[in-house]
C-alpha positions as CSV (number, residue, x, y, z in Angstrom):
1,X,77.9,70.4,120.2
2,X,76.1,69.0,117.5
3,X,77.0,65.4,116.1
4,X,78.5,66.7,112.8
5,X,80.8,68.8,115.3
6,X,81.4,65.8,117.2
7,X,82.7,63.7,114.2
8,X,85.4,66.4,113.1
9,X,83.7,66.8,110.4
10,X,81.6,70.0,108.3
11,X,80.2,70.5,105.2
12,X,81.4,73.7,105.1
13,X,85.3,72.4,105.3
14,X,85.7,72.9,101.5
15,X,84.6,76.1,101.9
16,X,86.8,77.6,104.8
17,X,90.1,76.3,102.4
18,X,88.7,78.7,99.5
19,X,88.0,81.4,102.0
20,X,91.2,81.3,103.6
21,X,92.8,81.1,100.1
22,X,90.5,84.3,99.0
23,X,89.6,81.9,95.8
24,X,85.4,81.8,96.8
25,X,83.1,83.1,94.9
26,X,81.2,86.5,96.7
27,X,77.8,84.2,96.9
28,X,79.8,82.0,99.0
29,X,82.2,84.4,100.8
30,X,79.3,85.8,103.2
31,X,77.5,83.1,104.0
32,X,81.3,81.3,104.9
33,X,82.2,84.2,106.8
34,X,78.9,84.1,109.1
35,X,79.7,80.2,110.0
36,X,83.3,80.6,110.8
37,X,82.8,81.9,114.4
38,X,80.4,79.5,115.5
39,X,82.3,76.1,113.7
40,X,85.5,75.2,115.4
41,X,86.1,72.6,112.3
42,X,86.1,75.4,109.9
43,X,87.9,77.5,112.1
44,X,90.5,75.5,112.4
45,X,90.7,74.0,108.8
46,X,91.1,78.4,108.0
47,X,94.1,79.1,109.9
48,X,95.9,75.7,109.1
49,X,95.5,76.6,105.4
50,X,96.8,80.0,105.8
51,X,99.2,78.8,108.2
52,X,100.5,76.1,105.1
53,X,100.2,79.0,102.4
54,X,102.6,81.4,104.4
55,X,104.9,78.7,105.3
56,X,105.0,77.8,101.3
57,X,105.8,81.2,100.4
58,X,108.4,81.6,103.1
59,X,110.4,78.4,101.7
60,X,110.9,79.5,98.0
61,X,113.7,82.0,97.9
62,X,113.4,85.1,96.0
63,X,115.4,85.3,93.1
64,X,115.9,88.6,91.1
65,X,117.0,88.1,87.0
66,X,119.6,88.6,86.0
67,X,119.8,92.5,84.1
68,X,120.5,90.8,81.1
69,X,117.4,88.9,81.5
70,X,115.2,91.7,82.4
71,X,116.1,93.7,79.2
72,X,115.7,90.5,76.7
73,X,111.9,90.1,78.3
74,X,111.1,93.7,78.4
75,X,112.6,94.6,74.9
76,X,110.8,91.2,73.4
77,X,107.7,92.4,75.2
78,X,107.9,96.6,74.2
79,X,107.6,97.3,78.0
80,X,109.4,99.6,80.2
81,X,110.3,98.7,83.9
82,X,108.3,100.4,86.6
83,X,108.8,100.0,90.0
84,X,106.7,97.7,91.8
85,X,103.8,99.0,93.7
86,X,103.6,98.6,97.5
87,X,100.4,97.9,99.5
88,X,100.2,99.4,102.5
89,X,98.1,97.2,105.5
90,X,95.9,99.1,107.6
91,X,95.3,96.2,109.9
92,X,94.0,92.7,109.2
93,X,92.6,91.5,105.9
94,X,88.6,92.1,105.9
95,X,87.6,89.0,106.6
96,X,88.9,88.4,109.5
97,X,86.6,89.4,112.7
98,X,87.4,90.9,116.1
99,X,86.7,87.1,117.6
100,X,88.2,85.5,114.8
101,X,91.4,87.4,115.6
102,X,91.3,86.7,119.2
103,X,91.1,83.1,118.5
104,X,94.3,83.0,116.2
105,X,96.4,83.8,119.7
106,X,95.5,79.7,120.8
107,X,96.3,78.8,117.0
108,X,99.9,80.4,117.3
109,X,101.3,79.3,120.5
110,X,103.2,76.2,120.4
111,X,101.6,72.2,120.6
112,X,102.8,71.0,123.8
């Protein structure tokens, strides 16, 4: 392990938060999604800010408007409702690797 490793520390750190967020830019997303496997830092600094991101969605509650609501915004606005469109997963999102994967199983299980 190399001294940078040693110090819990990567340049790349930065990096892995935008990639786990989806917010790099494409120059940046390969060369991020080469180092991941072999950088436990930036491994780990990944799944901890997806881990915080789902938890923040998961503790604001939904809340639908009101009917009244929805028909002042959409008659302001000269829309028309449609029904919202649902994505259908066909497994992980693409950048997560086979090993990457595999790894988020030591990530999950409880701290003891």
């Amino acid at each position: 392990m190399n001294e940078l490793h040693r110090d819990a520390d990567c340049p790349h750190r930065e990096l892995a938060v935008g990639w786990a967020l989806h917010i790099l830019e494409p120059a940046d997303e390969s060369p991020v999604a080469a180092h991941m496997p072999d950088c436990p830092i930036c491994t780990s600094t990944a799944a901890e800010t997806e881990e915080v991101g789902a938890t923040l969605g998961l503790s604001v509650p939904q809340a639908n408007p009101s009917t009244e609501l929805e028909q002042r915004v959409l008659s302001v606005t000269d829309a028309t409702w449609e029904a919202p469109v649902v994505a259908t997963s066909t497994g992980p999102p693409r950048h997560i690797t086979r090993r990457f994967w595999l790894r988020a199983g030591n990530w999950l299980r409880p701290r003891r």
